[in-house]
DRENTORKOL-3810 file (N, C-alpha, C; in nm, 4 decimals):
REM DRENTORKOL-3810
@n.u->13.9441; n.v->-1.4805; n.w->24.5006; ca.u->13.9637; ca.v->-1.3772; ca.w->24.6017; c.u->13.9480; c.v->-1.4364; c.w->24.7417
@n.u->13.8521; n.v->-1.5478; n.w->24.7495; ca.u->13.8433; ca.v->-1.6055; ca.w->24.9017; c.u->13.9746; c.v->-1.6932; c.w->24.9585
@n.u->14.0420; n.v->-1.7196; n.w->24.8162; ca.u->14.1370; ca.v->-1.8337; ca.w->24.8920; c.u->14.2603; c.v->-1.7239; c.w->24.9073
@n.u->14.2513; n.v->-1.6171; n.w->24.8040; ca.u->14.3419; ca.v->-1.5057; ca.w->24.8605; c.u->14.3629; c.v->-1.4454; c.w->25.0161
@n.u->14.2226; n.v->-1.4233; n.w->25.0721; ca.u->14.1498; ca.v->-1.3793; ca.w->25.1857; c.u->14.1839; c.v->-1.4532; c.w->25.3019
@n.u->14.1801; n.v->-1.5956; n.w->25.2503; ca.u->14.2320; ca.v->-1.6590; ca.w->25.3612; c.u->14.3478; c.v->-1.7178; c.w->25.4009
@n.u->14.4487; n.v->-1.7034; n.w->25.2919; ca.u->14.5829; ca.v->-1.6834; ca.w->25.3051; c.u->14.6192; c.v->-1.6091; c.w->25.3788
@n.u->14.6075; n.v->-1.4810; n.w->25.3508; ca.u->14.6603; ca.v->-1.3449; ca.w->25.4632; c.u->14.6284; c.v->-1.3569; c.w->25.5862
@n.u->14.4913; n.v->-1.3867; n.w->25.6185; ca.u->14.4589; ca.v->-1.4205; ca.w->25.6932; c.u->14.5362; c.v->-1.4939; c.w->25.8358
@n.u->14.5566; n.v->-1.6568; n.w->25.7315; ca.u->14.6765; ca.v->-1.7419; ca.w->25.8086; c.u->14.7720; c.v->-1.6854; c.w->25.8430
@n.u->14.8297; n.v->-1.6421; n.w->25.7570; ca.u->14.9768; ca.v->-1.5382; ca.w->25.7833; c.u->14.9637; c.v->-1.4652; c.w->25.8430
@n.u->14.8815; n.v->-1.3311; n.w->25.8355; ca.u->14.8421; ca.v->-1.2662; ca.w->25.9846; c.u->14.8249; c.v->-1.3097; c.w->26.1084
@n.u->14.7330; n.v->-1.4071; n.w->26.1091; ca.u->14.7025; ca.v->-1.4594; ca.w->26.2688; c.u->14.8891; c.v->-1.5543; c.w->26.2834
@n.u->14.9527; n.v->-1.6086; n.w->26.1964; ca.u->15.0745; ca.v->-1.6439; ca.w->26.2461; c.u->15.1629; c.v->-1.6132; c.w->26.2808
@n.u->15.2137; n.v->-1.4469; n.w->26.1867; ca.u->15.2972; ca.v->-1.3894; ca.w->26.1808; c.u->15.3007; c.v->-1.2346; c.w->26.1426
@n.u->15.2215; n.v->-1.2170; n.w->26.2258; ca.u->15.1172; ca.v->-1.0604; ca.w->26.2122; c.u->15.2225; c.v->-0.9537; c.w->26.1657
@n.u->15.3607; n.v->-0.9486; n.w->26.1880; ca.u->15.4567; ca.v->-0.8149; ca.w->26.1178; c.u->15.4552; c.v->-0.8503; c.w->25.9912
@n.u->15.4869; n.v->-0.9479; n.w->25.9568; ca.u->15.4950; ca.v->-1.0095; ca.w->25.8264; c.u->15.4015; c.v->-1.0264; c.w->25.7575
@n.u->15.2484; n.v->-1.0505; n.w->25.7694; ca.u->15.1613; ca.v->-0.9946; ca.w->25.7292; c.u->15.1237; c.v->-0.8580; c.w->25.7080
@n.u->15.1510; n.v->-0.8046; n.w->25.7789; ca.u->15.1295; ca.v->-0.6412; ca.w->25.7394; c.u->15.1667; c.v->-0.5929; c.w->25.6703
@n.u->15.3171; n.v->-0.6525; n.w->25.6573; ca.u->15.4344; ca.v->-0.5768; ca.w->25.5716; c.u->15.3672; c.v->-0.6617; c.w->25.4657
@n.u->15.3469; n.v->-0.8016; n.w->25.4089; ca.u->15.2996; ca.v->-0.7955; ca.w->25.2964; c.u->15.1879; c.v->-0.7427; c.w->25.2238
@n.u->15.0806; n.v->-0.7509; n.w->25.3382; ca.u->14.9737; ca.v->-0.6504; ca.w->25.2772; c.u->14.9752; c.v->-0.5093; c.w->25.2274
@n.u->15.0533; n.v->-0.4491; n.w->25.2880; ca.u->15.1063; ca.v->-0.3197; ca.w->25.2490; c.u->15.2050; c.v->-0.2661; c.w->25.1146
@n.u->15.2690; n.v->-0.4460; n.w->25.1409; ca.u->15.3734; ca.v->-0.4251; ca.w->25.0079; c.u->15.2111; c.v->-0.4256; c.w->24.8691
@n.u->15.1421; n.v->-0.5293; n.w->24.9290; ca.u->15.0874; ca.v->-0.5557; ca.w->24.7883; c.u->14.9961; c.v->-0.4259; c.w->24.7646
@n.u->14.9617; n.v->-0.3280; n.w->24.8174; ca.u->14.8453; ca.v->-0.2235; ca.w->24.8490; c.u->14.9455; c.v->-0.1482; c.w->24.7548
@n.u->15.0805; n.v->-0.0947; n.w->24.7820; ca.u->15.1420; ca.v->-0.0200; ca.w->24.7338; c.u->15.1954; c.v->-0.0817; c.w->24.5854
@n.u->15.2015; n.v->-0.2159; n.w->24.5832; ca.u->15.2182; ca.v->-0.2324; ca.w->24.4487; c.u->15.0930; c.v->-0.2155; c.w->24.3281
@n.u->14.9681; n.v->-0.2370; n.w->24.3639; ca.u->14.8694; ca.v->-0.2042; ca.w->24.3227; c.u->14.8415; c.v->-0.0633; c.w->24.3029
@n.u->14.8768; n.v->-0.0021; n.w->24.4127; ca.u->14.8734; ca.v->0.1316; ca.w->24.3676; c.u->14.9497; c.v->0.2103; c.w->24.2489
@n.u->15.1011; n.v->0.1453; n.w->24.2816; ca.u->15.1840; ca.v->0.1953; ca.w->24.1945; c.u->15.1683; c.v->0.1289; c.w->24.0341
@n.u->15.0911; n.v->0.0382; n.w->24.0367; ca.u->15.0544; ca.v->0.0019; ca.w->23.9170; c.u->14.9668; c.v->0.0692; c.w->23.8131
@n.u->14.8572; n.v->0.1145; n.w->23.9119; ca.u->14.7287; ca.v->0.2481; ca.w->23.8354; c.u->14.8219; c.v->0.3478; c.w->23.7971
@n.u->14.8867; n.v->0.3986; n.w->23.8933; ca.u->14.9865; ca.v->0.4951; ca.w->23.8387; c.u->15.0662; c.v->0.5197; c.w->23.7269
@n.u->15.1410; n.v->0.3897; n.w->23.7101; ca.u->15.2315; ca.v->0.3596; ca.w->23.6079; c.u->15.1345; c.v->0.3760; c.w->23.4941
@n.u->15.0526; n.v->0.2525; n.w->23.4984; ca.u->14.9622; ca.v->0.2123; ca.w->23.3683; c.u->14.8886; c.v->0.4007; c.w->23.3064
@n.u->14.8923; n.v->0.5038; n.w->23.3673; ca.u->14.7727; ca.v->0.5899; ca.w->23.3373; c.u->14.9073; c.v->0.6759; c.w->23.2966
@n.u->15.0706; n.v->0.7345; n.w->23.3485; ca.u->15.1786; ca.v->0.7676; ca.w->23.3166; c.u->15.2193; c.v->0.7177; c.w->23.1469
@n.u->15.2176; n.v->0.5836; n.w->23.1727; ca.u->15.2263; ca.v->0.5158; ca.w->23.0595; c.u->15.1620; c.v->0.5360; c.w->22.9204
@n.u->15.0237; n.v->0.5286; n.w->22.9066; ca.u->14.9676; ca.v->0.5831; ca.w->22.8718; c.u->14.9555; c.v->0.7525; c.w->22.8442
@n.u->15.0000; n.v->0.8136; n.w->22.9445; ca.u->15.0052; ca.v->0.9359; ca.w->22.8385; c.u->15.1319; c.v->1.0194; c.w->22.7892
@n.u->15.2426; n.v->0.9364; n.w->22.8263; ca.u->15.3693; ca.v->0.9109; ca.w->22.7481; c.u->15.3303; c.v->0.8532; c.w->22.5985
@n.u->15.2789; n.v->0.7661; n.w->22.5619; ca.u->15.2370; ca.v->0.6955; ca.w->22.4668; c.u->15.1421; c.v->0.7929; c.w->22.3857
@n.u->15.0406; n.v->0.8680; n.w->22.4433; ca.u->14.9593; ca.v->0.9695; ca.w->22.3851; c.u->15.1126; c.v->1.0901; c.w->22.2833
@n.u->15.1623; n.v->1.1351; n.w->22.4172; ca.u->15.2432; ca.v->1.2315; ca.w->22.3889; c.u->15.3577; c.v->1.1780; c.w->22.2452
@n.u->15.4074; n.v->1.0746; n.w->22.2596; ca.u->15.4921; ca.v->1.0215; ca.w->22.1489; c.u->15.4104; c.v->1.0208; c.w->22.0668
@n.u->15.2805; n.v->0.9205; n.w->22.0379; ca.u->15.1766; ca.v->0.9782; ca.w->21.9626; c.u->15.1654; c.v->1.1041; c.w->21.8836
@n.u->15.1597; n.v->1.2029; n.w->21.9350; ca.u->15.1489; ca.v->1.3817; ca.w->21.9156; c.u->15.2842; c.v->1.4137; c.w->21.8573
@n.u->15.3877; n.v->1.3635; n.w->21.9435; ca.u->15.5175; ca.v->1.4025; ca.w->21.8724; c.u->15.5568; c.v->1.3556; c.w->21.7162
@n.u->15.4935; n.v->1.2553; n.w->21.6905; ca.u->15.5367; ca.v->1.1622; ca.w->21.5572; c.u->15.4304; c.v->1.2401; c.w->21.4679
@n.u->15.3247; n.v->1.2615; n.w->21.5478; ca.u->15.2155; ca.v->1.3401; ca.w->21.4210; c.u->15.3086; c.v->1.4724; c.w->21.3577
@n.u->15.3405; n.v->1.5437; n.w->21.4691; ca.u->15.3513; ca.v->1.6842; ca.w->21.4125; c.u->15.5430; c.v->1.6992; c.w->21.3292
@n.u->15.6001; n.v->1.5381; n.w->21.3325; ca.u->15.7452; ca.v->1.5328; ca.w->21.2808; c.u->15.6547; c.v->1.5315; c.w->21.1401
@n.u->15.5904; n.v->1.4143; n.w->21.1447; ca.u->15.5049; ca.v->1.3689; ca.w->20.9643; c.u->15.4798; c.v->1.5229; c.w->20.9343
@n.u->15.3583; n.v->1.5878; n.w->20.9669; ca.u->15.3295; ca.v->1.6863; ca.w->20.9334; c.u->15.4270; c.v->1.7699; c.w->20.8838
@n.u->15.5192; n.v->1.7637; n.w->20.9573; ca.u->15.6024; ca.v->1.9026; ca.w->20.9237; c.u->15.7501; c.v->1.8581; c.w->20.7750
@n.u->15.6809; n.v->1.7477; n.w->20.7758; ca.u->15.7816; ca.v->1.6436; ca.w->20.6998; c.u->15.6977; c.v->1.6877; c.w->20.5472
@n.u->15.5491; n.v->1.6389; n.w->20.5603; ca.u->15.4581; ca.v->1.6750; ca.w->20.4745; c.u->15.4492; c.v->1.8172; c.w->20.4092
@n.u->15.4941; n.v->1.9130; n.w->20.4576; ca.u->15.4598; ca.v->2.0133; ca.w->20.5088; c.u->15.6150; c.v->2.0946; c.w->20.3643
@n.u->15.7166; n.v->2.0343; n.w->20.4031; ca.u->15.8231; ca.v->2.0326; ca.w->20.3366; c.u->15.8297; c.v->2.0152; c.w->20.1751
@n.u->15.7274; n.v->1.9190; n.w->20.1495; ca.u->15.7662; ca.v->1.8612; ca.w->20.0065; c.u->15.6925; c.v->1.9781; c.w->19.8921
END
């Protein structure tokens, strides 16, 4: 994380728009990542639920 820290850093004090814009890109990619990953997950729950209640009703038949 420190040699991360001081990367941006450089780049900021060199090229301060361009730093921003990457810091921001990476803030928002991080963000959009929790997002995805917790979406993801309860897509996966839900298919989950959906496959139970096909079996069941499959079971349910015989």
């Amino acid at each position: 994380m420190r040699i991360f820290d001081s990367v941006m850093t450089k780049i900021i004090d060199n090229m301060p728009i361009l730093g921003t814009f990457l810091l921001i890109l990476i803030t928002l990619i991080v963000i959009c990542y929790k997002f995805l990953k917790h979406i993801i997950f309860e897509l996966k729950k839900a298919v989950d639920d959906f496959a139970k209640a096909v079996q069941n009703f499959k079971d349910r038949d015989k």
